[in-house]
C-alpha positions in Angstrom: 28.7 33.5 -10.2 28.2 29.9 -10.6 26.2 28.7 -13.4 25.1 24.9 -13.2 25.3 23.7 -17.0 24.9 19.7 -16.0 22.7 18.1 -14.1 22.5 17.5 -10.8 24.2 14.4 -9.9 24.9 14.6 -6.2 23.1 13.4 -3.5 21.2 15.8 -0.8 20.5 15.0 2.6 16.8 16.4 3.9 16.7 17.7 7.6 16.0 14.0 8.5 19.1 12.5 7.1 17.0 10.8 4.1 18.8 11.3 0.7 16.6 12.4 -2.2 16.6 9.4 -3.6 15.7 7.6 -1.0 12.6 10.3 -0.1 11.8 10.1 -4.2 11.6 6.3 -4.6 9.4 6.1 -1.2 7.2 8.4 -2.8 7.4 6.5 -6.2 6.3 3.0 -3.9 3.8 4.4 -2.1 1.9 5.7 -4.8 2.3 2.1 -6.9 1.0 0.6 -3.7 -2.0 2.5 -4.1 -2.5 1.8 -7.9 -5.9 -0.8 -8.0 -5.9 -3.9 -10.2 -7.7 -3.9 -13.6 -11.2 -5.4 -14.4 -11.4 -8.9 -15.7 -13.0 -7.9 -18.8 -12.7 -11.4 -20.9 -15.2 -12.7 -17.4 -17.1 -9.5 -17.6 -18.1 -9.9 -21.3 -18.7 -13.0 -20.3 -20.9 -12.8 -17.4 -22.6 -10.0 -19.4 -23.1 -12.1 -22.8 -24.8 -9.9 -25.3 -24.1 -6.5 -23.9 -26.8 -3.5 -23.8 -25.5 0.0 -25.7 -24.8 1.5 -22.3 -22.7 -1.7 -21.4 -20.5 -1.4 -24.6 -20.0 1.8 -23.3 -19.3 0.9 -19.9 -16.9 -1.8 -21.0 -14.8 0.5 -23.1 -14.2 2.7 -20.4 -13.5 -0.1 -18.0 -10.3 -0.8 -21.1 -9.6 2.4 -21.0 -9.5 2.6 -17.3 -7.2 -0.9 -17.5 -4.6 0.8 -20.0 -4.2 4.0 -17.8 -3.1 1.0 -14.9 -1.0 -0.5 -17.3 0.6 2.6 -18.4 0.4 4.4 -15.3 3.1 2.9 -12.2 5.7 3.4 -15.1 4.9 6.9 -15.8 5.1 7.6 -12.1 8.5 6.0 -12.4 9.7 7.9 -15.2 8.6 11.1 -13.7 10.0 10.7 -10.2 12.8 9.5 -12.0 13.1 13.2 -14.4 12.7 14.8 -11.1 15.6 13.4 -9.5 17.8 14.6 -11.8 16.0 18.3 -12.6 16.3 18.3 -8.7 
């Protein structure tokens, strides 16, 4: 019995002769290419002028929404990327 104490390292074909790291970073692209751009929120605020309660509101959640972009096509890196080598 052969126990696997490192991790994988090697490369694996699928049936169609794409290696995993080929299939994995495809994957990783074609979700970044689906990743929207951010709100312009300096020409929001400014279009808005003095904002309403509910558009504080919305305006946080549209930063919000702009730091889970920011931070987001990195994670997806980083976990295709974990993957590859837990593969």
């Amino acid at each position: 019995m052969h126990t696997h104490t490192h991790p994988h390292t090697h490369t694996r074909t699928h049936t169609q002769g794409v290696s995993r790291e080929d299939f994995i970073a495809g994957v990783a692209r074609d979700i970044q290419s689906k990743i929207p751009e951010g709100f312009d929120l300096p020409l929001l605020k400014k279009e808005i002028g003095i904002p309403s309660p509910t558009q504080v509101v919305l305006l946080q959640e549209l930063e919000r929404w702009n730091n889970v972009l920011t931070v987001g096509p990195g994670l997806v890196w980083q976990l295709l990327l974990a993957q590859l080598f837990l593969w």
